[in-house]
TORKOL-4160 file (C-alpha; in steps of 0.2 Angstrom, whole numbers, padded with zeros to 4 digits, m for minus):
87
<pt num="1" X="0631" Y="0381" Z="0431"/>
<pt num="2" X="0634" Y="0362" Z="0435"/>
<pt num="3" X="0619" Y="0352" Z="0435"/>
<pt num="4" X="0612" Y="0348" Z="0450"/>
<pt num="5" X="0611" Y="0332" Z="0461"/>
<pt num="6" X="0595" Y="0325" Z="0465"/>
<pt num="7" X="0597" Y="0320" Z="0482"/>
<pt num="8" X="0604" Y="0337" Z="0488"/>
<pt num="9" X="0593" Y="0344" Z="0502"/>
<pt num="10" X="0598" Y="0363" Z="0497"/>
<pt num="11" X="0588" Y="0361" Z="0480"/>
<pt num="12" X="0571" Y="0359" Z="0489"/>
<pt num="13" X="0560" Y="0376" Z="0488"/>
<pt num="14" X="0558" Y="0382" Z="0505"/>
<pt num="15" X="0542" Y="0386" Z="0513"/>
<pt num="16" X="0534" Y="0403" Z="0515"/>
<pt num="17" X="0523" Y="0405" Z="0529"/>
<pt num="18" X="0507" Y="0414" Z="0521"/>
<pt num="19" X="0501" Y="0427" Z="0531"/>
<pt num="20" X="0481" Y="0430" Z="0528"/>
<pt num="21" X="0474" Y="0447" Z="0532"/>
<pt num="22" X="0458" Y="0456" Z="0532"/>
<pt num="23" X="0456" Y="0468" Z="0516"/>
<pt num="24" X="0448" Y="0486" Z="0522"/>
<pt num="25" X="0439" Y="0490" Z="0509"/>
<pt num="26" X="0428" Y="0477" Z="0511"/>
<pt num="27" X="0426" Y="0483" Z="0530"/>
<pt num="28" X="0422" Y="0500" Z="0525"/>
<pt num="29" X="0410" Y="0497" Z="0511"/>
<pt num="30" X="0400" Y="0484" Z="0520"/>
<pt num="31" X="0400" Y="0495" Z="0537"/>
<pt num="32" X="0393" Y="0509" Z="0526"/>
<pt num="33" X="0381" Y="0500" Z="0518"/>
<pt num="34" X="0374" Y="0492" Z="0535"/>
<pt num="35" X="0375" Y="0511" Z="0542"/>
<pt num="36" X="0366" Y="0517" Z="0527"/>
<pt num="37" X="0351" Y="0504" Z="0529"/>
<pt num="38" X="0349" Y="0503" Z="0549"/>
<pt num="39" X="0348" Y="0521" Z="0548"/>
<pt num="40" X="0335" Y="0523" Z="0531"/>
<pt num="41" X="0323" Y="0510" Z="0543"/>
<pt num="42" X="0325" Y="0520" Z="0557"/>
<pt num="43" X="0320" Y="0535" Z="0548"/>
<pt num="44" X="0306" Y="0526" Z="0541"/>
<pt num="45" X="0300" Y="0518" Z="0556"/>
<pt num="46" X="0303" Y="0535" Z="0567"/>
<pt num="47" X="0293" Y="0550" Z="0570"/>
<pt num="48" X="0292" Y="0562" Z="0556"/>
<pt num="49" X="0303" Y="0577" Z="0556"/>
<pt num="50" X="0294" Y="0595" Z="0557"/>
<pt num="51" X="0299" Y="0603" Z="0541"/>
<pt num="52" X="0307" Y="0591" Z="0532"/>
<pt num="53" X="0301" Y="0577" Z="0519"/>
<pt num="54" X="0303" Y="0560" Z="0523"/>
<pt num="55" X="0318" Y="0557" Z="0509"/>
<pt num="56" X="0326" Y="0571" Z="0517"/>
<pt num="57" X="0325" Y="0560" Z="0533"/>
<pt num="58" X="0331" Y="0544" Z="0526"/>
<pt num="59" X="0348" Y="0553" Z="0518"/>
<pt num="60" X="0352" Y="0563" Z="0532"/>
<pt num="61" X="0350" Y="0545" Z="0544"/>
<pt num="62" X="0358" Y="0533" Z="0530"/>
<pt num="63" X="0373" Y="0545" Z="0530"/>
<pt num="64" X="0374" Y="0547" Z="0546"/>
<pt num="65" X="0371" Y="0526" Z="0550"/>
<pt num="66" X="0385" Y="0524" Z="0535"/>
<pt num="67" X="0397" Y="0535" Z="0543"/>
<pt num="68" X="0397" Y="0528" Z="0562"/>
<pt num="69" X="0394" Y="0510" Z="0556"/>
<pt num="70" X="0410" Y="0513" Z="0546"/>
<pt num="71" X="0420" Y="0519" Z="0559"/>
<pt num="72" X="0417" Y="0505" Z="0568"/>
<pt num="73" X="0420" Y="0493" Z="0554"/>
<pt num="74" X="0437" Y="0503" Z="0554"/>
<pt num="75" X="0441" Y="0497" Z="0573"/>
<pt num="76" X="0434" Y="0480" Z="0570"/>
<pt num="77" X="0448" Y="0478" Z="0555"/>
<pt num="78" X="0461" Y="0487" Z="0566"/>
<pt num="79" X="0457" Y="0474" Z="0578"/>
<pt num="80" X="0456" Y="0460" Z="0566"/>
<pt num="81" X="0474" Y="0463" Z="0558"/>
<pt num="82" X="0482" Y="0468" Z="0573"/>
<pt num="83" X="0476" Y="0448" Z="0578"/>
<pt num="84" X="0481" Y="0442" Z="0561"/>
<pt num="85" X="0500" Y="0449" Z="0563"/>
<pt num="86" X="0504" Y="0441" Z="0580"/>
<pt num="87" X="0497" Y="0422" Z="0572"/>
């Protein structure tokens, strides 16, 4: 290999744009966890079921919270990387 001239443009390292994106992970687990918490307060803060205890109330509400909270986080990070892929 001969050695290399200094003052040769070609040796330069090119440039790599860097492309930042969302991570999902984080969406979901953070969605969920917002789900799971709104919907123990509500259960909490709500009317007591007939024939059910209240932890009863606050797992069936936190799960369901988690699960459509998520969701959403899902279509907020959809949103978010479409966005990212155009910059």
């Amino acid at each position: 290999m001969p050695p290399s001239d200094p003052s040769d443009p070609t040796d330069e390292p090119t440039r790599l744009p860097v492309r930042r994106r969302p991570r999902l992970s984080r969406f979901l687990v953070v969605g969920a966890l917002v789900g799971f918490v709104v919907g123990a307060v509500i259960s909490l803060l709500g009317p007591d079921a007939p024939g059910s205890s209240a932890g009863q109330e606050v797992v069936l509400l936190g799960a369901t919270g988690a699960v459509f909270v998520g969701l959403a986080a899902a279509i907020v990070y959809l949103a978010l990387d479409r966005r990212a892929a155009r910059d």
